[in-house]
N, C-alpha and C positions, 0 to 999 in steps of 0.2 A: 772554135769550140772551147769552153772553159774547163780547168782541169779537173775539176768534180764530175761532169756529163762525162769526157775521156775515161775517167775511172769507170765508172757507172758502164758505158758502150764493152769497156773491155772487159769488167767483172760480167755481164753480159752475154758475150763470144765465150767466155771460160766453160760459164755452167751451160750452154748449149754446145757447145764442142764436147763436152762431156757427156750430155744424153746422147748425142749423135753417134757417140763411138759407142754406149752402151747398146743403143740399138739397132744397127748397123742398117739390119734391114729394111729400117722406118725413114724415107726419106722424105719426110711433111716435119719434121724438127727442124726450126730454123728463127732465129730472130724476127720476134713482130714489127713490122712498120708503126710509125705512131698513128693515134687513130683520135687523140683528140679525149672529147666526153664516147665516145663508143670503146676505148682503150679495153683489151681482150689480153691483156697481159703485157709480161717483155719475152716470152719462148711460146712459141706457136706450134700445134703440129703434136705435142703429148697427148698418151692415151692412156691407160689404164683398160684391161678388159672389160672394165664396166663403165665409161664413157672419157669425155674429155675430162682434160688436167690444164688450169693457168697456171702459167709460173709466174710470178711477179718478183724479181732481182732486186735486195737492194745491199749496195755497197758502201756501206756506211761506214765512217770511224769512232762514231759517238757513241750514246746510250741506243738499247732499240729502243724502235718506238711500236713494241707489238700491238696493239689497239689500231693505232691508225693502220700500220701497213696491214694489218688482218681486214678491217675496212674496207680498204683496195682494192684487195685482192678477191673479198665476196662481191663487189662492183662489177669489177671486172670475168669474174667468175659470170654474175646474172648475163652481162654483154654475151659472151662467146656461149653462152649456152652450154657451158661444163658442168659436173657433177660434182668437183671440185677447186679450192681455190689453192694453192698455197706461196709462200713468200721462201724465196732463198737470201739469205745475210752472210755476209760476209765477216768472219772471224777474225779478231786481228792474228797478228802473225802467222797464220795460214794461208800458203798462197795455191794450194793442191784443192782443185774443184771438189773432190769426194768429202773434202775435212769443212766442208761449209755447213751453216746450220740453213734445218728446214723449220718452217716456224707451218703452224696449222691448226685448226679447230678440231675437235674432237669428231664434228660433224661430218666433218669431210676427211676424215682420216677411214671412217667408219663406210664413208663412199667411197674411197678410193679401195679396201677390202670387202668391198660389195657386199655389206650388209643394209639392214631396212633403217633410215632412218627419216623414217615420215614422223 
C-alpha cells in the first residue's frame, strides 16, 4: 500500500472513530468497503433524523478541490440513497478529528436540518 492510500485509510479510521464515540449507541458507523462505480461513501452507517448521511474523507495536503470532491460525494450520495452528501478535509496542522473541515452544499445542509428542499 502506497503512502498517500495509508494516509487517506488512517485520515479515514480518525473521522469514524470520532462519530463512533459521538454516538455510542449507533453501532452501523463503520468504515465502507470499496464498492467500485456503486461507491456509497468512505463512513457508512450515519444518520441524521431525517435520513442517511455519506461521508466522503478526503486527506489531502494541497489546494481543495471543492467542485469535484462535492461531485463525489452527490454520486455517491444518489448510490446509498441518502438525503445527504458531504466531504470531510483534512486541515494542515490539525491532527484532532473535531478540528477537520466539513465542506457541503447548501442543499443538503438544509436536509440534513430537515427542511423542504424540493
Amino acid at each position: 500500500m502506497n503512502r498517500n492510500k495509508n494516509r487517506g485509510t488512517a485520515f479515514e479510521t480518525l473521522i469514524t472513530r470520532a462519530l463512533q464515540d459521538a454516538f455510542p449507541e449507533d453501532d452501523r458507523i463503520d468504515r465502507a468497503p470499496l464498492r467500485g462505480a456503486k461507491d456509497e461513501g468512505d463512513i457508512r452507517g450515519v444518520r441524521s433524523p431525517f435520513g442517511r448521511v455519506v461521508i466522503e474523507c478526503k486527506q489531502y495536503g494541497g489546494r481543495y478541490d471543492i467542485g469535484t470532491w462535492l461531485n463525489e460525494a452527490e454520486i455517491e450520495k444518489g448510490n446509498a440513497d441518502a438525503i445527504a452528501g458531504v466531504v470531510v478535509a483534512k486541515r494542515a496542522r490539525k491532527g484532532d478529528a473535531l478540528d477537520q473541515t466539513v465542506i457541503m452544499t447548501v442543499r443538503d445542509l438544509i436536509a440534513l436540518l430537515g427542511g423542504d428542499v424540493a
